[in-house]
N, C-alpha and C positions, 0 to 999 in steps of 0.2 A: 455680298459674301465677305464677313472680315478673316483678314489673315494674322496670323504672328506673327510675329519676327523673333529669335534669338536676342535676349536684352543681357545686358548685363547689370548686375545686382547695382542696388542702390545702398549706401554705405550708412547706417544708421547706430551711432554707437560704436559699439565693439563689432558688430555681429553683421554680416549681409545678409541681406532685405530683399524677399523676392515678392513681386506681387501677386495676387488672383490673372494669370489669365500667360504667366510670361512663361518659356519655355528654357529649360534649360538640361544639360549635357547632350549639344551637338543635336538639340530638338527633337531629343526622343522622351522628354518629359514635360507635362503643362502642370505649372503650379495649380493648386484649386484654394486652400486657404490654409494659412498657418494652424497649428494643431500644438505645440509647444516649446520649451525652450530645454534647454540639459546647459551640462557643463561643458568648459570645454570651449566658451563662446557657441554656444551649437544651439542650430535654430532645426523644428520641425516640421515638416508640410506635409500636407497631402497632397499628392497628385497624380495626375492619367498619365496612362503608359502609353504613349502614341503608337508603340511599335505593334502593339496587340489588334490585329484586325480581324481574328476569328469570335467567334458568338459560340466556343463551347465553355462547358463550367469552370475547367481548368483554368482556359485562357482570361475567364472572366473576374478568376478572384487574383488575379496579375493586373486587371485590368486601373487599379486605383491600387496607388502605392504609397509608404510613406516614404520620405526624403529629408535626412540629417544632414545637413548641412554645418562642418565646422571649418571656424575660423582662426588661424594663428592670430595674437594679438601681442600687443608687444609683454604682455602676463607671461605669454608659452614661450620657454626658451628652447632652442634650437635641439638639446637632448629629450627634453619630452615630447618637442614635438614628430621626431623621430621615433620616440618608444611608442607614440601613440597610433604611429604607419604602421609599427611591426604588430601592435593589437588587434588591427583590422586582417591583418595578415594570418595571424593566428587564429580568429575568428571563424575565418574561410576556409582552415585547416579543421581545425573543431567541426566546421558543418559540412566537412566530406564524411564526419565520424557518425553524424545524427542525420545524416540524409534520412528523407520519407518519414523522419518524426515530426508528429503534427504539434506537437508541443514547442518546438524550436522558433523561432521567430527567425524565417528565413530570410540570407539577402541577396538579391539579386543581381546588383553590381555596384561598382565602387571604384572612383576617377579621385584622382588628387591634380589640381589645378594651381599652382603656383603656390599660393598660401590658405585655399581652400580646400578641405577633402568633402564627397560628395560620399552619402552612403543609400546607395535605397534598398528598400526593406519590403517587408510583407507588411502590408497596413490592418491591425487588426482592431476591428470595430470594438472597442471595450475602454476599461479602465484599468491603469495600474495599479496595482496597491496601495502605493504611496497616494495616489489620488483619492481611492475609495476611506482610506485611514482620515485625512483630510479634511475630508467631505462628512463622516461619521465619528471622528474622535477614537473609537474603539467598537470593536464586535462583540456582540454578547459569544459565549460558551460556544455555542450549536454549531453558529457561524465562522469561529474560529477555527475549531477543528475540523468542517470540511474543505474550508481554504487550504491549512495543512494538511491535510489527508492529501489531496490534489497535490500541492507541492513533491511531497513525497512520493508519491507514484512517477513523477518525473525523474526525481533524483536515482528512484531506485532503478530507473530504467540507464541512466548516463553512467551510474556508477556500477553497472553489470557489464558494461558494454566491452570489449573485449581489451581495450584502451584503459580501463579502468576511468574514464573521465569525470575529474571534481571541477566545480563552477568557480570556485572560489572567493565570488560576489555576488551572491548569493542578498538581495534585500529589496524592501519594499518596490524599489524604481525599478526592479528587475522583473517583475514579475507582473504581468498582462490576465486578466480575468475579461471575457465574455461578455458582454452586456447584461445576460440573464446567467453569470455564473456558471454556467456546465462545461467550461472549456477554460483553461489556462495554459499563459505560453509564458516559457524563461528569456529571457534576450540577452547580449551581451556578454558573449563569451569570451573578450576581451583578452583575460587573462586566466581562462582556465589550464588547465595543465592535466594531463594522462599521466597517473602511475604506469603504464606500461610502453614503453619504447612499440616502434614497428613491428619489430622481431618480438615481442610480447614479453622482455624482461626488463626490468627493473629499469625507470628512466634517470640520464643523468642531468639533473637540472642546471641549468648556467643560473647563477648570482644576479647577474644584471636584467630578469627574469621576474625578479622579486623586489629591489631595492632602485629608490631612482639615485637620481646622482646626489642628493642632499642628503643622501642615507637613509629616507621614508620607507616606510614601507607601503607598495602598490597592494591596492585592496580600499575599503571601505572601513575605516578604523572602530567604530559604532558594530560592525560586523566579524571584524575579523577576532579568531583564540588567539588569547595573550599568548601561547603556545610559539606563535612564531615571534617571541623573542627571546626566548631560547636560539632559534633559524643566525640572529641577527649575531649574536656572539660566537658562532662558527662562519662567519660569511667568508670568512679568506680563507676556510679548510673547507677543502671541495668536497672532501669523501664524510666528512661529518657531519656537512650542510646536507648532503645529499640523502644522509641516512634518517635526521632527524624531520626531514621532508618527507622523506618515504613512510616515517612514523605517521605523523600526523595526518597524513591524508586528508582520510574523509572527513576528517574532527574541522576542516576548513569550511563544508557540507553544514555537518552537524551541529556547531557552533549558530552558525548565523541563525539555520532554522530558529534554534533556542528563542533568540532576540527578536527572530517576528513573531513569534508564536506570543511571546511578552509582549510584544509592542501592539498587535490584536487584540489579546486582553484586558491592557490598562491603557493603551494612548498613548502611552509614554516608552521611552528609552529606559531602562534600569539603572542609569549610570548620570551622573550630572558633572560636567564640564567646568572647572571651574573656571570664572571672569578674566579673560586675555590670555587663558593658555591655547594652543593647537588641540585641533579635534586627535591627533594622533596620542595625545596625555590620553586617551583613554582607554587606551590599552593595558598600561600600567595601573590604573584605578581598577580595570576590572579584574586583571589577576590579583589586586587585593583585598578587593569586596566582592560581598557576596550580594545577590538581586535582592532586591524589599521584597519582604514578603505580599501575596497577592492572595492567597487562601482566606485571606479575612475578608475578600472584597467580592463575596459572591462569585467565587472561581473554585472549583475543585480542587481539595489538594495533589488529585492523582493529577490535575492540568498541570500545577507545581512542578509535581514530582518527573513530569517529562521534561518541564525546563530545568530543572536541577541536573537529567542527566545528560540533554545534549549539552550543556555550556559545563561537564563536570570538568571538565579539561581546562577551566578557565585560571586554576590556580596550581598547575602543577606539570612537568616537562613531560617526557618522552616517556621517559623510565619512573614517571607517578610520583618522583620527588619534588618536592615544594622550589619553584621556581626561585633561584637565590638572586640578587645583588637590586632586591625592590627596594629592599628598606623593612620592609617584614615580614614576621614568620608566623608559623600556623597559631593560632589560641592554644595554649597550655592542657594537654591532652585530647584533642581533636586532632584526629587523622584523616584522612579523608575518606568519609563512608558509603560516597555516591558512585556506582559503577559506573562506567561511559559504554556508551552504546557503541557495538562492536559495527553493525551492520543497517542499514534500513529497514531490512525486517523488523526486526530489532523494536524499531520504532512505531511504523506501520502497526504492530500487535499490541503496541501500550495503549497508541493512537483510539483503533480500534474497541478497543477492551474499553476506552472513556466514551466513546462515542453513544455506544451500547448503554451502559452506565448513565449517559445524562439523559437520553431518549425514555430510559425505562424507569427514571430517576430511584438509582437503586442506591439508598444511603447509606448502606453499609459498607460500600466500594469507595462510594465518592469522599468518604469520609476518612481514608487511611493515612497513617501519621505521615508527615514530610518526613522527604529520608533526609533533609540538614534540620533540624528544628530553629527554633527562636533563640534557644539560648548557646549554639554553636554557631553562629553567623556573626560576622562582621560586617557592617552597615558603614554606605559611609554617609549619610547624614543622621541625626538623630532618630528624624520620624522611619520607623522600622516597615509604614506601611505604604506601598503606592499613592501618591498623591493624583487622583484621576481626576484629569484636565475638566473643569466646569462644560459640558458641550451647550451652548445656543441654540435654542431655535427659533425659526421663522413663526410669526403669527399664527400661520395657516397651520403650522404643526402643533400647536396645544392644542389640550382637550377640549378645550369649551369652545374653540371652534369646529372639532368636528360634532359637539354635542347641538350648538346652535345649527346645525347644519342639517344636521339629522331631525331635528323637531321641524326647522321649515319644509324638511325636503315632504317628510308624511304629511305635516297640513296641509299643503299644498295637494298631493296626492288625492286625500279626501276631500278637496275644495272641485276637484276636477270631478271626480265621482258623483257627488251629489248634483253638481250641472249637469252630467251627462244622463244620470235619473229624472231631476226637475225638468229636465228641454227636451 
């Protein structure tokens, strides 16, 4: 009979190294095999939960977990790696909010060990988005807006919640699909935040909440409304900060949707980074341009036109005025003509209404003017039209391998016929 023993991590890199078979927090967990990497120095495993000895369904999908594992390195300095304790913290808070939602990516405990935080999780057999994107380059139409559909039904559920709860990182890494698609889960509740305090009014948000010590702002910059830099210019007036936060809310929600629902679409980001700047410049770019257009590229304009209204908030504050000290101002009689989506519903019924529409391929729907057109947009490279990534395929995925395939599979077929006729 072999036994284990408690190991300790083997040092490889930045990151500790656990192998197939080794146990670890105090031998209540056996690694089974790595599963992936994140940021953060953070490594991911699968493994058994030793503590689980009953055989019913519950106990069984406890029974195989996953396990994050992150490491300080000398990259994490001593304040973020402190904000990053109080996120796990928040987390836990957040998921007394969505307890018994199947949707949540529950966790089940969480040890910090000198310079290491352990987090384990609910291990859900699927793919992220960001992997499934990957792996596919882009989704055709159909495909995209039942991934969104599904998204949305989540959000609409967190953002009813009596909390008022927005996710506020909201993007491809976040989001877990199914193996066969029929179930999606959000993860990483990090840094989400409640519009509503305990007492159920108006929350007051602390500064250091938002902003790390070099003055970034926390969040996923690719994801986040220029919106909160407006937030950044009242950061030392509490009551301004806290108002223009209470503005924005959901628009933190509704924003990012925009950007995967685009990034589905066409493979790509809307926005290009220019050579040796910080991924955080891109905040600034997109409150000054506007998305390529994608209606030319075999995508609905009504697809458009629901990116046009969650990201409408991309170039303009609280109170709908043009966000000052960019460097620039609206085009010379354009106002801004795009409403912003008040609520989920909201969404959920445009959603719907397209879905319907490409199903029943109804061209009279599919076909209605964008609400920014071509010649009210400002672009920031020339080409005005998504550039969709070239996607590769494998041998076995052209055509004339599955044609050649199909002609042997039938001779064959009849070869066998005919002997079992003749013999």
């Amino acid at each position: 009979m072999q036994t284990n023993k408690t190991s300790k991590p083997t040092k490889k890199a930045s990151f500790k190294v656990f192998q197939p078979g080794e146990l670890i927090l105090d031998g209540k967990y056996e690694i089974v095999k790595k599963i992936g990497e994140g940021g953060m120095s953070s490594v991911v495993y699968l493994a058994k939960n030793l503590t689980i000895k009953k055989d019913t369904y519950f106990d069984y999908k406890k029974m195989h977990v996953a396990v994050k594992v992150i490491t300080k390195t000398k990259d994490v300095d001593e304040a973020d790696w402190i904000k990053f304790q109080n996120e796990i913290k928040t987390h836990f808070r957040t998921q007394s909010l969505t307890s018994g939602k199947k949707y949540v990516v529950e966790i089940y405990d969480a040890k910090i060990e000198e310079e290491t935080i352990y987090i384990v999780m609910e291990y859900v057999n699927g793919d992220t988005l960001r992997k499934i994107l990957s792996k596919k380059k882009s989704l055709n139409v159909q495909d995209s807006i039942y991934i969104l559909k599904k998204i949305l039904l989540v959000i609409q559920d967190i953002h009813n919640l009596p909390h008022k709860l927005i996710h506020r990182d909201l993007k491809p890494e976040n989001i877990m699909l199914s193996g066969d698609l029929t179930e999606i889960k959000i993860f990483d509740f990090g840094i989400a935040m409640t519009l509503k305090n305990e007492n159920l009014t108006d929350t007051i948000f602390d500064q250091e909440s938002f902003f790390t010590k070099d003055d970034e702002i926390f969040g996923t910059a690719y994801y986040l409304t220029p919106q909160i830099l407006e937030v950044r210019q009242f950061k030392n007036d509490k009551e301004k900060f806290n108002e223009i936060l209470n503005k924005i809310g959901v628009q933190f929600d509704f924003y990012a949707l925009g950007i995967i629902f685009y990034e589905m679409l066409t493979g790509a980001k809307p926005f290009i980074i220019p050579e040796g700047k910080d991924e955080s410049k891109v905040l600034n770019i997109a409150a000054n341009y506007d998305i390529p257009i994608i209606s030319e590229m075999n995508t609905p304009p009504e697809a458009e036109n629901i990116i046009l209204r969650l990201t409408a908030s991309k170039n303009f504050n609280t109170k709908g005025e043009w966000i000052r000290g960019l460097g620039m101002k609206p085009l010379p009689g354009v106002q801004n003509p795009i409403q912003m989506y008040k609520s989920v519903e909201e969404i959920i019924d445009d959603v719907e209404k397209l879905q319907k529409d490409v199903e029943e391929n109804n061209l009279t729907e599919l076909n209605q003017p964008l609400l920014k057109p071509l010649k009210d947009r400002r672009f920031q490279t020339k080409d005005k039209f998504i550039d969709i990534p070239n996607i590769k395929t494998h041998w076995y995925e052209e055509t004339w391998f599955y044609t050649t395939f199909t002609i042997i599979g039938v001779l064959v077929l009849v070869f066998v016929i005919i002997l079992f006729y003749v013999y």
